[in-house]
C-alpha positions as CSV (number, residue, x, y, z in Angstrom):
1,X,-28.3,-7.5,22.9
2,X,-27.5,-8.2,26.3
3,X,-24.7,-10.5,27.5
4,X,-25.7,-13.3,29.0
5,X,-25.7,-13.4,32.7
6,X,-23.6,-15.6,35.0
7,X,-25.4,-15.2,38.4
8,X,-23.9,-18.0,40.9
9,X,-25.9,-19.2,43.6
10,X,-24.0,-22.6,44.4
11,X,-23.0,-21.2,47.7
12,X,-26.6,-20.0,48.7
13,X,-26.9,-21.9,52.2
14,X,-31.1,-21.9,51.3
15,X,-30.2,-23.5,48.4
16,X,-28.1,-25.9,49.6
17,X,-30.8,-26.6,52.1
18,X,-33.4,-27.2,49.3
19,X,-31.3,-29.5,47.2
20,X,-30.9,-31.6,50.8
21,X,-34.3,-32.1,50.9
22,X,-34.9,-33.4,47.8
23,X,-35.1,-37.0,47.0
24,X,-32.2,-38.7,45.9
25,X,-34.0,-39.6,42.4
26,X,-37.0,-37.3,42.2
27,X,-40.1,-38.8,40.7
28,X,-41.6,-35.2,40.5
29,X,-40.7,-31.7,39.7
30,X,-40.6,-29.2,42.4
31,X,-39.8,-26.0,40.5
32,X,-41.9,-25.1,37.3
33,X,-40.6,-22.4,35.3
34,X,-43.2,-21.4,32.6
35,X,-43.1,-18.4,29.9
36,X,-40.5,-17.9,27.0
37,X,-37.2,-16.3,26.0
38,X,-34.3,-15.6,27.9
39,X,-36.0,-14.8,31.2
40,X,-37.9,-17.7,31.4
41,X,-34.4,-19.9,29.8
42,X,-31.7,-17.9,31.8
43,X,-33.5,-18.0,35.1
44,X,-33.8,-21.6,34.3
45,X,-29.8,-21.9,33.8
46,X,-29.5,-20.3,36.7
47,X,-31.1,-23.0,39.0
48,X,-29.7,-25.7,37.5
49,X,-26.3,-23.9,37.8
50,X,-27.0,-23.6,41.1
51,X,-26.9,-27.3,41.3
52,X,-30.9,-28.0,41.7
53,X,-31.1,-31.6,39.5
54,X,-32.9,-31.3,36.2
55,X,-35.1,-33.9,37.2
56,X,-36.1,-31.5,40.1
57,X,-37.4,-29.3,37.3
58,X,-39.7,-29.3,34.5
59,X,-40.6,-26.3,32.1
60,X,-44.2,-25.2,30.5
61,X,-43.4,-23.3,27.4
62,X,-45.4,-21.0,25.5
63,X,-47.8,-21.3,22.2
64,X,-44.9,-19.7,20.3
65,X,-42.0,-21.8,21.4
66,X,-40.6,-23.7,18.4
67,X,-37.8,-25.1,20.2
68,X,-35.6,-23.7,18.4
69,X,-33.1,-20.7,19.6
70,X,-33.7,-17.1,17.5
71,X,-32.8,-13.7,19.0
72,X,-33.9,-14.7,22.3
73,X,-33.7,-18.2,23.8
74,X,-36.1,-20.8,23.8
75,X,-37.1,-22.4,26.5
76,X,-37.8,-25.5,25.3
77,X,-34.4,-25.9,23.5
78,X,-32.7,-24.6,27.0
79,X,-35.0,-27.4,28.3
80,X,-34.0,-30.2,26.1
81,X,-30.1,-29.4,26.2
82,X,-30.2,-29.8,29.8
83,X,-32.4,-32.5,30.0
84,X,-35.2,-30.8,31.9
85,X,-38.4,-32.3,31.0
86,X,-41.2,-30.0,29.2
87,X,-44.1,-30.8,30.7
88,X,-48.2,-29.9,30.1
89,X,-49.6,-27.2,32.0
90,X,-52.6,-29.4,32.9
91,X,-50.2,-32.2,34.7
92,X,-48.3,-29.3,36.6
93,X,-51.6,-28.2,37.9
94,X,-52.0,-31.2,39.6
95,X,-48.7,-31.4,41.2
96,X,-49.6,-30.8,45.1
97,X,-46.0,-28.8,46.4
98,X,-44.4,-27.5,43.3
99,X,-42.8,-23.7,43.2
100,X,-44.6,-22.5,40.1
101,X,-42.5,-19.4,38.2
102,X,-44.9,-17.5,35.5
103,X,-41.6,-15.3,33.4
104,X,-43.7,-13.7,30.8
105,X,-45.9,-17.0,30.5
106,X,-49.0,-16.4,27.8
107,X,-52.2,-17.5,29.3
108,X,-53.7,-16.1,32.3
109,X,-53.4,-18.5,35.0
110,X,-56.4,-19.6,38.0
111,X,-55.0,-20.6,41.4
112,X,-58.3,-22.6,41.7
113,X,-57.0,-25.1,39.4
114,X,-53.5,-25.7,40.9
115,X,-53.2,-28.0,43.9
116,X,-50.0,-26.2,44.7
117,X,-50.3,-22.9,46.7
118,X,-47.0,-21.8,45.3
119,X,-47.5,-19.6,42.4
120,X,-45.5,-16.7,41.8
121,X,-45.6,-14.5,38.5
122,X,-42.4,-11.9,37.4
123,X,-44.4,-8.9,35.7
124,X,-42.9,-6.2,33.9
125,X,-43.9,-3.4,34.9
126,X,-43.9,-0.9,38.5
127,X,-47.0,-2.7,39.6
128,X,-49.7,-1.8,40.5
129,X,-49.4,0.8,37.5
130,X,-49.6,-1.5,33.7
131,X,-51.4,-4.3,34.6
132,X,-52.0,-6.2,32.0
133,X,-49.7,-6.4,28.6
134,X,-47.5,-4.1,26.3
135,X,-45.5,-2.7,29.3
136,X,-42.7,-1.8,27.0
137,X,-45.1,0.0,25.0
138,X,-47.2,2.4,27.6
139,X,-44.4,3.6,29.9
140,X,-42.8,5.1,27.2
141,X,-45.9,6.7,25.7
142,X,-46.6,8.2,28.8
143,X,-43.1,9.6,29.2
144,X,-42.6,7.9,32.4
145,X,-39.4,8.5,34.8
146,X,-39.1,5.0,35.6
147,X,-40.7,1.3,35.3
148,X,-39.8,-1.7,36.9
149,X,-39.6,-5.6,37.4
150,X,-42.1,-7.2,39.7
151,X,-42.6,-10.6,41.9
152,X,-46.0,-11.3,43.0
153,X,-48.5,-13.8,43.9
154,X,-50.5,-15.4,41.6
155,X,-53.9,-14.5,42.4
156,X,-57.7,-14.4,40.4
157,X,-57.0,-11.1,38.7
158,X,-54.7,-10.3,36.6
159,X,-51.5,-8.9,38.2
160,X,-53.6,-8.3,40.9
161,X,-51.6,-10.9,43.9
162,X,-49.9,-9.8,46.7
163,X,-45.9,-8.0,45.9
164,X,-42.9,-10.2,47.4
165,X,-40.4,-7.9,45.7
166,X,-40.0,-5.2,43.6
167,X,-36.8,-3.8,41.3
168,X,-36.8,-0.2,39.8
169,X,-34.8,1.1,37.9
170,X,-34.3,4.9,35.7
171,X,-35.9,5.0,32.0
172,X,-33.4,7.1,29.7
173,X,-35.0,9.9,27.6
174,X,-34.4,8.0,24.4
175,X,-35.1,4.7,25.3
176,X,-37.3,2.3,22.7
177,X,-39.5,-0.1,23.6
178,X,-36.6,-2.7,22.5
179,X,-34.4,-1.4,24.8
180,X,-36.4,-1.5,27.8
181,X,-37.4,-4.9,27.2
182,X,-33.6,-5.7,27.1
183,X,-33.9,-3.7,30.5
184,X,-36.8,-5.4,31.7
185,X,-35.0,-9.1,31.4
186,X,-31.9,-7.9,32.8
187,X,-33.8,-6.5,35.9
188,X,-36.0,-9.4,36.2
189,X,-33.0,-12.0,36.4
190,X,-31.6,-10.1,39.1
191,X,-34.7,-9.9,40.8
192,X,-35.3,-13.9,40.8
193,X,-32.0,-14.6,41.6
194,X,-32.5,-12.3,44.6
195,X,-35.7,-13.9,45.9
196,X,-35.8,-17.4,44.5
197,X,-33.8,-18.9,47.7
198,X,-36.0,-17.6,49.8
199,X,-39.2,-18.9,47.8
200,X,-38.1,-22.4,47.5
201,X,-38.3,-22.3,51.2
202,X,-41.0,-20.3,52.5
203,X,-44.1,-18.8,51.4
204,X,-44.1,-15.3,52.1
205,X,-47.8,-13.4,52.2
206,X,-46.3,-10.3,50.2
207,X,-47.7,-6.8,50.4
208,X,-51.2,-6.1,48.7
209,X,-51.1,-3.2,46.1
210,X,-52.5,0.0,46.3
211,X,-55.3,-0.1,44.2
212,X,-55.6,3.6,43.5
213,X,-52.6,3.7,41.6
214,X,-53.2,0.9,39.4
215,X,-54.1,0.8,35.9
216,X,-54.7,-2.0,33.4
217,X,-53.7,-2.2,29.3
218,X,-55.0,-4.8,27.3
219,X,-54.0,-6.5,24.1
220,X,-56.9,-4.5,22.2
221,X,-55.2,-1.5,22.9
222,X,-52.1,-1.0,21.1
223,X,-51.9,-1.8,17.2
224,X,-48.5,-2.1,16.6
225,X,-48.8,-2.0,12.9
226,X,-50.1,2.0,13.3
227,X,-48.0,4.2,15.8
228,X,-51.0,6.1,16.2
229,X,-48.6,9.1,15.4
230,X,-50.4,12.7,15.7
231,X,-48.1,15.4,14.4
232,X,-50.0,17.9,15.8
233,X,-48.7,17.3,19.1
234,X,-45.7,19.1,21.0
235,X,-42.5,17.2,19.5
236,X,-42.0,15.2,22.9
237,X,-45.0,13.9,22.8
238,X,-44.5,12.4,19.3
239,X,-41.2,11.4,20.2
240,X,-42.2,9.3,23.0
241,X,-44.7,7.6,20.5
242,X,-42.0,6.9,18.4
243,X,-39.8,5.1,20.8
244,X,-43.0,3.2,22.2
245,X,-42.9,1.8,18.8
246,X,-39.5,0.8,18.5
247,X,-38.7,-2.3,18.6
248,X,-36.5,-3.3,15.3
249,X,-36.9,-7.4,15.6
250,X,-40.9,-6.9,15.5
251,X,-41.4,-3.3,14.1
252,X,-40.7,0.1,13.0
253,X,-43.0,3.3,13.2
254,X,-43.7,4.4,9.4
255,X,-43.0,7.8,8.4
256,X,-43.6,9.0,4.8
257,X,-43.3,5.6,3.5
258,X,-39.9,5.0,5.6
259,X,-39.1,3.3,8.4
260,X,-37.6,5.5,11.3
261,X,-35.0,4.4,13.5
262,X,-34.2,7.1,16.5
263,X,-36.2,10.4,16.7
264,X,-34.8,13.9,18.2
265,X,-36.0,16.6,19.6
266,X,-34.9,19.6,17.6
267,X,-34.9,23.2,19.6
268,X,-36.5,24.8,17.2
269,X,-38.9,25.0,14.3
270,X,-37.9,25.1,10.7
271,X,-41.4,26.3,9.7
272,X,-42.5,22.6,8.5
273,X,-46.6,22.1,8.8
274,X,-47.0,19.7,11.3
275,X,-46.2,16.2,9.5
276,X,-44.2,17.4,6.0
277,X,-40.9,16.1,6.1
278,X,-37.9,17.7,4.5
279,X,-35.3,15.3,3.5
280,X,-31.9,15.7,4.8
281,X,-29.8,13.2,3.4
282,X,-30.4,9.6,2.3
283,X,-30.5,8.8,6.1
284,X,-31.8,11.6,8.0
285,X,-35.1,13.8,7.7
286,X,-37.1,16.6,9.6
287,X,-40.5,16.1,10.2
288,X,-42.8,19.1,11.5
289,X,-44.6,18.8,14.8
290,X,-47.1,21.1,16.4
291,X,-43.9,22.8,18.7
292,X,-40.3,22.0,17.1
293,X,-39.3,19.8,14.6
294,X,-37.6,16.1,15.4
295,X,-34.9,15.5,13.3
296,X,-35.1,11.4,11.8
297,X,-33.1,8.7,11.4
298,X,-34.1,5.9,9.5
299,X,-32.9,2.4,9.6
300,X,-29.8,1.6,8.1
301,X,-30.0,-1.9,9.1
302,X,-32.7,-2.3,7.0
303,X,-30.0,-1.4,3.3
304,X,-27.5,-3.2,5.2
305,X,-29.8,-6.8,5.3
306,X,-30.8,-5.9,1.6
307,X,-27.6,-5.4,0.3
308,X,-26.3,-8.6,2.1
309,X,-29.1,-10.7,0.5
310,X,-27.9,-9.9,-2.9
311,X,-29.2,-6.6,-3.4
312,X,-27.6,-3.1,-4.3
313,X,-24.8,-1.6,-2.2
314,X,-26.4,1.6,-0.4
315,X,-26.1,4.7,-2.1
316,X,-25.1,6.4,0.8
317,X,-24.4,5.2,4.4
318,X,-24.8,7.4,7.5
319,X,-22.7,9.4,9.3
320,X,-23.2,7.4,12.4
321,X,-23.3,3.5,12.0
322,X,-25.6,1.8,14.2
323,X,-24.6,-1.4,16.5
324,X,-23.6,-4.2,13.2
325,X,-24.1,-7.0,15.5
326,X,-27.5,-6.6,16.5
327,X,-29.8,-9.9,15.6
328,X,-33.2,-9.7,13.8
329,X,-36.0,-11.8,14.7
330,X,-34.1,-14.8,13.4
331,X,-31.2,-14.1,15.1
332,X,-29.2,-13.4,12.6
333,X,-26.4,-10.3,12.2
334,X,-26.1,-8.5,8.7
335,X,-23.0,-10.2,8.6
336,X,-24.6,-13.7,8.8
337,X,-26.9,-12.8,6.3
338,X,-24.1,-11.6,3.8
339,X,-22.2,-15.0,4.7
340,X,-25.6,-17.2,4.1
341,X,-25.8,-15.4,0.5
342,X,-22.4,-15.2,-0.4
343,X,-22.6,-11.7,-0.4
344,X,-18.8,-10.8,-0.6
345,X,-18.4,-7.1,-0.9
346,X,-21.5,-6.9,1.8
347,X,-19.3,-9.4,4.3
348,X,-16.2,-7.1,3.6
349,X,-17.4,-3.7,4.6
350,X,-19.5,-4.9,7.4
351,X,-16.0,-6.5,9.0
352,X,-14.2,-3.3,8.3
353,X,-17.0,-1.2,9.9
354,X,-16.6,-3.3,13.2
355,X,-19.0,-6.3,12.7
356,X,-17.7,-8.7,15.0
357,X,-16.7,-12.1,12.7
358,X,-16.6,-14.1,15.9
359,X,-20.5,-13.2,16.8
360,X,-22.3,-16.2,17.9
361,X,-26.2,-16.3,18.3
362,X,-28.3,-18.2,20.7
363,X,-27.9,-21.4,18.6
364,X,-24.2,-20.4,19.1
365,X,-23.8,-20.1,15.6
366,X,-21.4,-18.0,13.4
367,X,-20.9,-15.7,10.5
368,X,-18.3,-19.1,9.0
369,X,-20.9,-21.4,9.4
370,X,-24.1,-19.6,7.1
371,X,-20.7,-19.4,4.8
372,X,-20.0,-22.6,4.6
373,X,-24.0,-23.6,3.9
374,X,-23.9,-21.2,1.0
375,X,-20.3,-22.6,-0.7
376,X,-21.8,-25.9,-0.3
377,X,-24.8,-25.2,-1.9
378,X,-23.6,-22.8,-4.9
379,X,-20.2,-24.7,-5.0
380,X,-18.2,-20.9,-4.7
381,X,-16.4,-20.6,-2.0
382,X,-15.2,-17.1,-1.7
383,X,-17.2,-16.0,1.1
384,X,-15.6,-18.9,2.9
385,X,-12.0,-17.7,1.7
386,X,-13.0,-14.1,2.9
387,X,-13.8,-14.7,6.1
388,X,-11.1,-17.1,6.8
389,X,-8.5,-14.3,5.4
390,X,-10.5,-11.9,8.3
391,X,-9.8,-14.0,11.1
392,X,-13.1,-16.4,11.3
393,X,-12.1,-18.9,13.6
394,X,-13.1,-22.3,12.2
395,X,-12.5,-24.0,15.7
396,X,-15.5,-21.9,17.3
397,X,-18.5,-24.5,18.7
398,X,-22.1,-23.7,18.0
399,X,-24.6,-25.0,21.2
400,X,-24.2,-28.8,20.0
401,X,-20.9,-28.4,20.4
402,X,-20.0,-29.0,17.0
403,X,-17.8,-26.5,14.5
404,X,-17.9,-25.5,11.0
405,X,-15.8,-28.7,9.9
406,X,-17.8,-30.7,11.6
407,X,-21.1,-30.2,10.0
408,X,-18.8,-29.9,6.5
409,X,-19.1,-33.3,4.6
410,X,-15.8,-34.1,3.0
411,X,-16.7,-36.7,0.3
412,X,-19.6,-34.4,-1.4
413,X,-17.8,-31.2,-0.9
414,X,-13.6,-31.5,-0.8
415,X,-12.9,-28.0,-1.6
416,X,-14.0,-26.7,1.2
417,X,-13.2,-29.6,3.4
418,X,-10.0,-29.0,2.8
419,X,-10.4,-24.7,3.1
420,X,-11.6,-25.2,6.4
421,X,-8.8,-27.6,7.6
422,X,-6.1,-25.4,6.7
């Protein structure tokens, strides 16, 4: 995943100049930043980094928030640890000067209903092409060039308000949907740190969109549990389908019963009918197409979270490895899994393979720590002993800014009280 972002903006004169006009001890937000994971939360850090108070803020988080951290942030836990309030969307409405921020918020929003004038929505997409939702979805499908991140006005359509700024950037010939999503966040956080000076100050008109280049994609659209895959097709066309539908934390296309990782273009055909697949491998496949074949990989991550949870060790394992410190939806490595189930030999070869022991996740926690929930709840402690004997670092903090020995209770469990004080 992406490395978290450390955009400064303490020195912004505009800022500086906002933060001076606020009250000493403000009785009411004046920034709102409403939506969910790490755009929403980072773009959040960032203004209180750049030294806005947290009572100068409040947050509106999504339907789906738990509160609780998983491969993304959430923005009510980034809330709470900073003591920024979470407020109702219904109160905020009522709030007469606020700067309202929609990043990736879930429920179309009316500027009838706000008293505030100020409401500004980061979309991702190059509007005014993909209105609407799935934009990591349809660029790809439609084997575009290039997407973007966008900052408009909040107006009575949807997506429809007036531009204030615009950031595009290059889509890569293999890119998945996961990975331009990734892109889209990145993008987006340098787009608000970019404008959001300027918007806490004035309230620029923006540019209205050209309407004959939009397009709009709603939610009844896309099925994300059928890639929609037609094998008949030239192989690029197939391919792009299959990257559209990549997206490991949430889904996998399905081909032959297996699901596929990475798709490539082949130069030529093998003579394969259009949809028979000829195994090559445990790991790899052809599959025909209506022009060349595309050669398949499917996911290896999916063994390696098997065999960590107790499983079999793969038969096999691929040529090429893919990243070992990726998080799934949870936010959990294959290392962390093999830690949480004591899953020894699993722990072992994922650390000699390059899984990084010292990985923390948005709750900041690590490989060491699911260890130490599964010695105390088995009362074997030689995942615990492995990882030490790898270099775990027992002194590492998770985002409560506790460590492993910390959360270890010494009179129920001595052993490895005493393991992890050595």
């Amino acid at each position: 995943m992406m490395p978290s972002r450390e955009p400064d903006l303490s020195m912004s004169p505009r800022i500086e100049e906002f933060i001076r006009a606020l009250p000493r001890l403000p009785e009411k937000p004046s920034i709102c930043i409403a939506g969910k994971n790490d755009i929403a939360a980072n773009c959040l850090l960032l203004l209180l980094k750049a030294g806005i108070p947290p009572a100068a803020l409040c947050v509106v988080a999504n339907r789906c928030d738990t509160g609780r951290h998983t491969w993304q942030r959430s923005l009510i836990a980034t809330a709470r640890q900073a003591g920024v309030p979470v407020w109702p969307i219904d109160e905020v409405k009522k709030l007469t000067d606020i700067r309202f921020f929609s990043l990736e918020h879930d429920r179309i929003l009316r500027p009838k209903a706000f008293a505030t004038p100020h409401l500004y929505n980061l979309h991702f997409s190059k509007l005014p092409a993909y209105r609407g939702v799935s934009t990591s979805v349809w660029p790809l499908i439609n084997r575009e060039k290039e997407s973007a991140v966008t900052l408009h006005r909040i107006d009575e359509g949807i997506d429809t308000g007036t531009i204030i700024a615009q950031k595009t950037f290059a889509l890569s010939a293999e890119m998945t949907a996961g990975e331009l999503y990734v892109e889209y966040t990145r993008h987006g956080e340098e787009l608000f740190m970019e404008e959001v000076a300027r918007l806490l100050l004035e309230a620029p008109a923006g540019v209205a969109q050209d309407e004959s280049a939009s397009s709009y994609y709603s939610r009844a659209m896309i099925n994300y549990g059928d890639a929609g895959l037609d094998f008949q097709q030239p192989s690029e066309v197939v391919q792009a389908r299959i990257r559209a539908f990549t997206f490991w934390q949430y889904q996998l296309p399905l081909i032959a019963g297996r699901r596929v990782w990475r798709a490539e273009v082949l130069a030529q055909s093998s003579g394969l009918a259009p949809g028979a697949v000829k195994p090559e491998g445990d790991w790899h496949a052809r599959v025909g197409t209506g022009t060349t074949d595309l050669r398949l990989e499917y996911c290896f991550l999916d063994a390696l979270l098997a065999w960590g949870k107790g499983g079999q060790r793969p038969g096999s394992f691929p040529a090429t490895l893919p990243a070992l410190d990726v998080e799934d939806v949870n936010g959990w490595t294959p290392l962390m899994v093999a830690a949480f189930h004591g899953s020894v030999e699993a722990a072992t070869w994922l650390i000699s393979a390059g899984a990084s022991i010292g990985h923390q996740n948005r709750r900041g926690t690590t490989a060491l720590m699911y260890a130490k929930s599964h010695a105390e709840t088995s009362g074997k402690l030689q995942i615990v002993e492995a990882l030490l004997k790898a270099g775990a670092d027992p002194s590492a903090k998770d985002q409560h800014g506790l460590t492993v020995l910390d959360y270890c209770d010494r009179e129920k469990t001595p052993l490895l009280y005493q393991l992890l004080s050595q």
